[in-house]
C-alpha positions in Angstrom: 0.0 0.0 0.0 1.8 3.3 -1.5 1.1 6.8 0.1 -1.2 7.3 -2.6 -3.2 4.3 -0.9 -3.1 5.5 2.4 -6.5 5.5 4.1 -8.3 8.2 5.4 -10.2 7.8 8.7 -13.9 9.2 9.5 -16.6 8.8 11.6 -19.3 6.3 10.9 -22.6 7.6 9.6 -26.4 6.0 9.8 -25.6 5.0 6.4 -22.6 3.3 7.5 -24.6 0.3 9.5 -24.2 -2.5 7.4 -20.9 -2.2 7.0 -20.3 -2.0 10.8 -22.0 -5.3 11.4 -19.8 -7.3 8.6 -16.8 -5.8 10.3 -18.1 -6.6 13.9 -18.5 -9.8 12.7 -15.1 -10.3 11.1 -13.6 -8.8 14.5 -15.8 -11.4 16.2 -14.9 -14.0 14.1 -18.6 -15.3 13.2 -19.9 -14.7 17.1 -22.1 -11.7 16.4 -24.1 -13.3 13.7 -24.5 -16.1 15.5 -25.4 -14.2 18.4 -27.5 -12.4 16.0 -29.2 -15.0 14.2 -30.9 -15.8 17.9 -32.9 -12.5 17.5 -33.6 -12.0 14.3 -36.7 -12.6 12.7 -39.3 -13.4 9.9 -37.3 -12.6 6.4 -34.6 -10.9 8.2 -31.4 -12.5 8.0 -28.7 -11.9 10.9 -26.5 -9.6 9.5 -29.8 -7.1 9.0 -30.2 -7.5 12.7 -26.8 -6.5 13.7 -26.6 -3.8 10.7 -30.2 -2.2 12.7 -28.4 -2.7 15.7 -25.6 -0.8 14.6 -27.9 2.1 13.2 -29.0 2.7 16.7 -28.8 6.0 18.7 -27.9 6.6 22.4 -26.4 2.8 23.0 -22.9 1.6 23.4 -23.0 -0.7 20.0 -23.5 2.1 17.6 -22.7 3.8 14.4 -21.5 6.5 16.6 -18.9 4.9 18.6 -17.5 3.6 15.1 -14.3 4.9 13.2 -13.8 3.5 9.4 -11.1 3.6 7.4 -11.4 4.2 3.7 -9.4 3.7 0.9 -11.1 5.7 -2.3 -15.1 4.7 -1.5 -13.8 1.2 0.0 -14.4 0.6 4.0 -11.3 -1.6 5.0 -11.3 -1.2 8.4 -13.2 0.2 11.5 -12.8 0.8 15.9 -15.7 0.6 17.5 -15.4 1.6 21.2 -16.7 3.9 24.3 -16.2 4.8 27.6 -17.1 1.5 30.1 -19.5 2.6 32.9 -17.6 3.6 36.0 -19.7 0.7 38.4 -18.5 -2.2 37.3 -22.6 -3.7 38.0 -23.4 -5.9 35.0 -26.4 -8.0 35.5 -26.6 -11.7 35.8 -23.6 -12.9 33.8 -26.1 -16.3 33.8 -28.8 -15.1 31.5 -25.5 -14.3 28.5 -25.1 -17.1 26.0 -22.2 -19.0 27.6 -19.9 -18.2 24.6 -19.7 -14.4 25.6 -19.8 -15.0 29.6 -15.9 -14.7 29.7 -15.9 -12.0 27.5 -17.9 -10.1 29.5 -16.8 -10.9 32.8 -13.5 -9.6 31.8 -14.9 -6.6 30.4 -16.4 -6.2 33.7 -13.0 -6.1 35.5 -12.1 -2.6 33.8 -14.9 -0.1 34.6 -14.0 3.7 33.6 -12.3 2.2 30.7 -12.2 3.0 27.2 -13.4 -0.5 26.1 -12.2 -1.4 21.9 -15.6 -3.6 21.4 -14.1 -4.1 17.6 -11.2 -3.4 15.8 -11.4 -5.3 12.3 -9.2 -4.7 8.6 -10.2 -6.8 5.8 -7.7 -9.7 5.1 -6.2 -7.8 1.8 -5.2 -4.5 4.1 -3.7 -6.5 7.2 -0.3 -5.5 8.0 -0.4 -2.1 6.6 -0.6 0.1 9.5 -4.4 0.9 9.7 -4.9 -1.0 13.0 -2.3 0.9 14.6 -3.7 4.3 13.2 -7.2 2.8 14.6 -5.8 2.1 17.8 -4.4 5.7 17.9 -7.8 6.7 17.6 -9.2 4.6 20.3 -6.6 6.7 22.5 -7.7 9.9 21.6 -11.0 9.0 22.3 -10.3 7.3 25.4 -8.3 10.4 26.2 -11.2 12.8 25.1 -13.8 10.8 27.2 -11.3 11.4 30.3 -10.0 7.4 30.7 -7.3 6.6 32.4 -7.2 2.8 30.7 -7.8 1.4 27.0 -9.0 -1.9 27.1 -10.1 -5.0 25.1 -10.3 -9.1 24.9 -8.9 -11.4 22.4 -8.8 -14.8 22.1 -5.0 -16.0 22.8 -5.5 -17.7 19.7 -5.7 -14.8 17.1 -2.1 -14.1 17.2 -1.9 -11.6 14.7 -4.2 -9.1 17.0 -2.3 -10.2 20.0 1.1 -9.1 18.4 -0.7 -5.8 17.6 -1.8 -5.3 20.5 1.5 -6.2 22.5 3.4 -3.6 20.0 1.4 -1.1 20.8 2.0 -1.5 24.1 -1.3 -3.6 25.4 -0.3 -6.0 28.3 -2.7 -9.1 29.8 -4.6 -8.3 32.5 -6.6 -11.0 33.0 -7.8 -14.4 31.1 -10.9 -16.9 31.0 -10.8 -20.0 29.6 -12.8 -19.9 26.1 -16.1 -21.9 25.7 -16.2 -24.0 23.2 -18.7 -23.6 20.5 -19.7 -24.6 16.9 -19.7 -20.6 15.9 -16.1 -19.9 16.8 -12.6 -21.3 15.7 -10.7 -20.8 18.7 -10.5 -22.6 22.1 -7.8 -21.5 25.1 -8.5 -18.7 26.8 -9.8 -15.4 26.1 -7.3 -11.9 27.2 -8.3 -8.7 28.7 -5.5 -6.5 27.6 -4.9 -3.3 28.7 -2.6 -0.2 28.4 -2.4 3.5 29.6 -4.0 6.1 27.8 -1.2 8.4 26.3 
């Protein structure tokens, strides 16, 4: 990717939604539209759940806690993240589809955070910098929102995002052991890594 290719970086529109749930699903690694297919309903397929999920106002998973990153018109990459309630209260970890219990209880263990719920680049763009500019982003925002901590969780697994993550200076905080499930490739354990905001 020449300078000429470098992407640019904006922030997600209504319009954007669609697009936001194919690259929360690539960062989920086919969780969310499982997760999704057990709400949708009639015609509606699962990514047009999480695409009017992600078109929603006022909520953490939304089009307005996204960041994309464009090359020409193309969407090859995006952050999606927000500032974690500072009571770390989160409901009955019980009722949650066992797959995202440890994912959760993690994200649990870092309220006042800025929490990266996604950070996705298409396969063809990997490599070339953009999730370290996204992860800049996340922390100006997590500097904005007045954070003292960026966090997020990974599965040990994915070792391409836990090599990111570690360059850029994310540590392990904690880690869950992984549930195993039909919908996702990995097993081990899940990471909460964490880092200072700069």
């Amino acid at each position: 990717m020449g300078a000429a290719d470098s992407p640019g970086l904006r922030d997600a529109r209504v319009s954007d939604a669609r697009r936001i749930a194919e690259l929360i699903d690539l960062a989920g690694e086919g969780i969310p539209l499982w997760l999704w297919a057990q709400d949708a309903s009639g015609d509606q397929t699962p990514l047009d759940f999480g695409a009017l999920r992600a078109a929603r106002e006022g909520v953490n998973f939304s089009f307005r806690n996204a960041v994309l990153a464009e090359i020409g018109e193309q969407v090859v990459g995006m952050m999606l993240g927000y500032r974690l309630p500072d009571s770390s209260g989160g409901g009955d970890l019980w009722e949650l589809p066992s797959i995202v219990r440890p994912m959760v209880e993690l994200e649990l263990m870092v309220p006042g955070s800025f929490y990266i719920n996604a950070l996705a680049v298409l396969p063809d763009f990997q490599g070339s910098g953009i999730g370290s500019r996204l992860l800049e982003i996340a922390n100006e925002r997590g500097r904005a929102a007045g954070c003292e901590l960026l966090s997020l969780v990974v599965f040990e697994e994915n070792r391409d995002a836990v090599r990111l993550y570690l360059h850029r200076g994310y540590t392990t905080a904690a880690r869950r052991p992984a549930v195993s499930h039909p919908c996702c490739p990995h097993s081990g354990e899940i990471l909460l890594m964490t880092r200072h905001v700069s």
